[in-house]
C-alpha positions in Angstrom: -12.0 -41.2 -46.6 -14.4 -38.4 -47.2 -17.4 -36.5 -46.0 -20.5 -35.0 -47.9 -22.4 -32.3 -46.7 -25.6 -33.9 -48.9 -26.5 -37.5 -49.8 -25.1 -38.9 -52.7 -27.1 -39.4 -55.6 -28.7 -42.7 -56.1 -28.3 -43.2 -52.2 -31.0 -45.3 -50.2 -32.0 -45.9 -46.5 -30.1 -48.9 -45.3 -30.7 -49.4 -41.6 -29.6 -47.6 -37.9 -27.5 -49.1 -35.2 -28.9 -47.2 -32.3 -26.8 -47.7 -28.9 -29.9 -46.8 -26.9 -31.9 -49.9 -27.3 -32.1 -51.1 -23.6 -30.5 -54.8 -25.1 -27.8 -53.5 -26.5 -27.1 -50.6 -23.8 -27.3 -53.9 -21.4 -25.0 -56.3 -23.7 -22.6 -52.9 -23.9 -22.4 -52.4 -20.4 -21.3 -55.8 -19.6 -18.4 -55.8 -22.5 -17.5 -52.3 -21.5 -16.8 -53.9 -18.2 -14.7 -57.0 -19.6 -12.9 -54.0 -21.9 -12.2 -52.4 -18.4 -10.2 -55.4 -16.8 -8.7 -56.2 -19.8 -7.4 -52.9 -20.3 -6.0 -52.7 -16.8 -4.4 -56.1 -17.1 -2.3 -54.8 -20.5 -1.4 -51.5 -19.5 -0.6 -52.7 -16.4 1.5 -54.7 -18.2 2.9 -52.2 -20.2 3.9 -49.5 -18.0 5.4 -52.5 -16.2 7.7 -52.6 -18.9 8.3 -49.4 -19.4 9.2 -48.4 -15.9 10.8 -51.8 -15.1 12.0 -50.1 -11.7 8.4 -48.6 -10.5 7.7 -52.0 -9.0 3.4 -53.2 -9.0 1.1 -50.3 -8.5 -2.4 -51.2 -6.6 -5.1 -48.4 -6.8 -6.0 -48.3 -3.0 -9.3 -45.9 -2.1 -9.5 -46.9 1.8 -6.4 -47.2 3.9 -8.4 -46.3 7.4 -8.3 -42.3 6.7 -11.6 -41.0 5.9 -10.4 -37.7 4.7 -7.9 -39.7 2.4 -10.4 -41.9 1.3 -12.5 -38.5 0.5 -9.6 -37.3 -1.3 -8.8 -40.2 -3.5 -12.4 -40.5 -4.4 -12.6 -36.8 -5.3 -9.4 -37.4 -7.3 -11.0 -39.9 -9.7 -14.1 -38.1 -10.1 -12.3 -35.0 -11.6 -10.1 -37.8 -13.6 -13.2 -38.8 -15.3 -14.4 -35.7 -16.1 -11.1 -34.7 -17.9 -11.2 -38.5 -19.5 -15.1 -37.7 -20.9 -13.9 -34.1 -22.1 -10.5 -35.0 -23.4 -12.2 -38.3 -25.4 -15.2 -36.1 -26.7 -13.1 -33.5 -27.7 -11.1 -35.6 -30.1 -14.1 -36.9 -31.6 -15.0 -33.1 -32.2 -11.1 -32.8 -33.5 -12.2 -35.9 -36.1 -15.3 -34.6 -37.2 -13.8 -31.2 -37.7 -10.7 -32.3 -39.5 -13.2 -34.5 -42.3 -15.9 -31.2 -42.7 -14.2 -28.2 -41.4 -18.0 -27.6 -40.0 -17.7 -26.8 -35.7 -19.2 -30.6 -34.2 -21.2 -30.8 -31.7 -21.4 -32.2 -28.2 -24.1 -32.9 -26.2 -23.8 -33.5 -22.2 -25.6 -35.0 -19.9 -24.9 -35.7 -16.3 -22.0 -38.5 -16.9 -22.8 -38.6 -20.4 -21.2 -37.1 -23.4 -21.3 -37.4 -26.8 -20.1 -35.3 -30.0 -21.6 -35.5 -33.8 -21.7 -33.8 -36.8 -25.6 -33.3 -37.9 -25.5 -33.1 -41.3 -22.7 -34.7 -42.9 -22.3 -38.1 -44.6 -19.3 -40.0 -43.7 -17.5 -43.2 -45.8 -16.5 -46.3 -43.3 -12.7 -45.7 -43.4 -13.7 -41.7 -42.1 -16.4 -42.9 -39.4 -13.2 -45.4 -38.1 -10.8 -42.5 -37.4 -14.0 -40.7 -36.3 -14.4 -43.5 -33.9 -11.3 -44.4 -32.7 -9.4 -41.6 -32.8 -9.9 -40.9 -28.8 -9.4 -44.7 -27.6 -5.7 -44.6 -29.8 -4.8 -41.3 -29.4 -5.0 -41.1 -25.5 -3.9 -44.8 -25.2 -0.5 -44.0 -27.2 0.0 -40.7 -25.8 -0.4 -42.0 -22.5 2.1 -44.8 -22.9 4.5 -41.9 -24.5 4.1 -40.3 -21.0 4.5 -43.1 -18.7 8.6 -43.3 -18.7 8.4 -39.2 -18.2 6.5 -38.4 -15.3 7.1 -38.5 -11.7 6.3 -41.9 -10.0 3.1 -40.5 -8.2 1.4 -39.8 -11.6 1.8 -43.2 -12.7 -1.4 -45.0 -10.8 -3.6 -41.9 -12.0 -1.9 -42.3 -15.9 -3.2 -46.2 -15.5 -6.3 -45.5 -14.6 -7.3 -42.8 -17.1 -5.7 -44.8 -19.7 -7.8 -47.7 -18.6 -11.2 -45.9 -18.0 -10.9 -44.4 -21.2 -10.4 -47.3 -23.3 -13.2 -49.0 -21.7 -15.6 -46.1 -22.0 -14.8 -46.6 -25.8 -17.1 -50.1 -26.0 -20.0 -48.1 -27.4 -16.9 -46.7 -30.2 -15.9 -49.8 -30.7 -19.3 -51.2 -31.2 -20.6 -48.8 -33.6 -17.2 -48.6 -36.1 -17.4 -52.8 -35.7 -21.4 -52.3 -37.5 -20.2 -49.5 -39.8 -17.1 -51.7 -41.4 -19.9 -54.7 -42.0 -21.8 -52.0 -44.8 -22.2 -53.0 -48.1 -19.8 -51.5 -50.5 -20.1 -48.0 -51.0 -22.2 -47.2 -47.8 -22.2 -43.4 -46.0 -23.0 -42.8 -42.6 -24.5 -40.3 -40.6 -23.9 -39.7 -36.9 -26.7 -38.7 -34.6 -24.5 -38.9 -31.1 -25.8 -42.6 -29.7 -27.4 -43.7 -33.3 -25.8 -44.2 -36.6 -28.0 -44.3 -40.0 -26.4 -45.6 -42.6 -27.0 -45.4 -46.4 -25.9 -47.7 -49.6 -26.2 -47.0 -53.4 -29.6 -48.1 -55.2 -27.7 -51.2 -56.5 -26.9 -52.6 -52.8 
């Protein structure tokens, strides 16, 4: 598990997996959805059995009270953007824990990203890299659920769930970086990976 700040020697062009080709953004976007009722289903689950007495939770946004309905809408919106910044900023942890270089992050409108210009990653690096967010949050938000007061349990589910299911593209891109040949190194350049193997591959 390592990084380089140059190419190693003897290192050739192997291919890119970009994740904004308009059939793969389209393919994503349907998976990310399957990820996002899966998810629900097993943390639902989950927190199920770890607060055996909470009873079922149902995420309700109209109950007849427009100003609730406001309210609860409001509510997820600032959920998500504490999801997007919390799950970039944990990529930025990765990349800075591998180069000890400051990442960076790139925003735009919904969309966030963080990379590391520069740097040349192995496979088992790029992983944690890549998954670091959809664990981390996923375990620490479990760790939470037999802790905090009932009323935080719904929004816990949801950011939890939204989170793992904004991972697909995470997912997507570690899944084509563990297929390498042997010896590969990747670069990350936010939504494309490029990926280089040694002159004998």
């Amino acid at each position: 598990m390592r990084a380089y700040r140059d190419l190693p020697p003897g290192y050739h062009l192997y291919g890119e997996f970009n994740l904004e080709n308009s059939r793969l953004l389209l393919a994503m976007n349907l998976l990310g959805l399957g990820l996002l009722v899966a998810a629900g289903w097993l943390f639902g689950v989950l927190i199920g059995a770890l607060r055996p007495h909470t009873g079922e939770f149902v995420l309700i946004l109209w109950n007849g009270n427009t100003a609730w309905m406001i309210g609860q809408i409001l509510a997820l919106a600032g959920l998500l953007v504490v999801m997007i910044v919390l799950h970039e900023g944990l990529h930025g942890l990765a990349f800075w824990l591998f180069t000890h270089d400051r990442p960076q992050f790139t925003f735009k409108g919904w969309y966030a990203s963080a990379s590391a210009p520069g740097w040349y990653f192995t496979p088992s690096a790029y992983l944690i890299i890549g998954l670091l967010p959809l664990v981390g949050i996923s375990l620490l938000g479990l760790a939470l659920v037999p802790f905090v007061p009932e009323s935080w349990v719904v929004p816990l589910w949801a950011f939890m769930t939204i989170n793992a299911a904004g991972a697909i593209g995470d997912l997507i891109m570690v899944g084509w970086t563990l297929r390498l040949p042997r010896g590969a190194v990747v670069q990350d350049y936010h939504t494309r990976t490029v990926a280089y193997v040694p002159e004998q591959s």
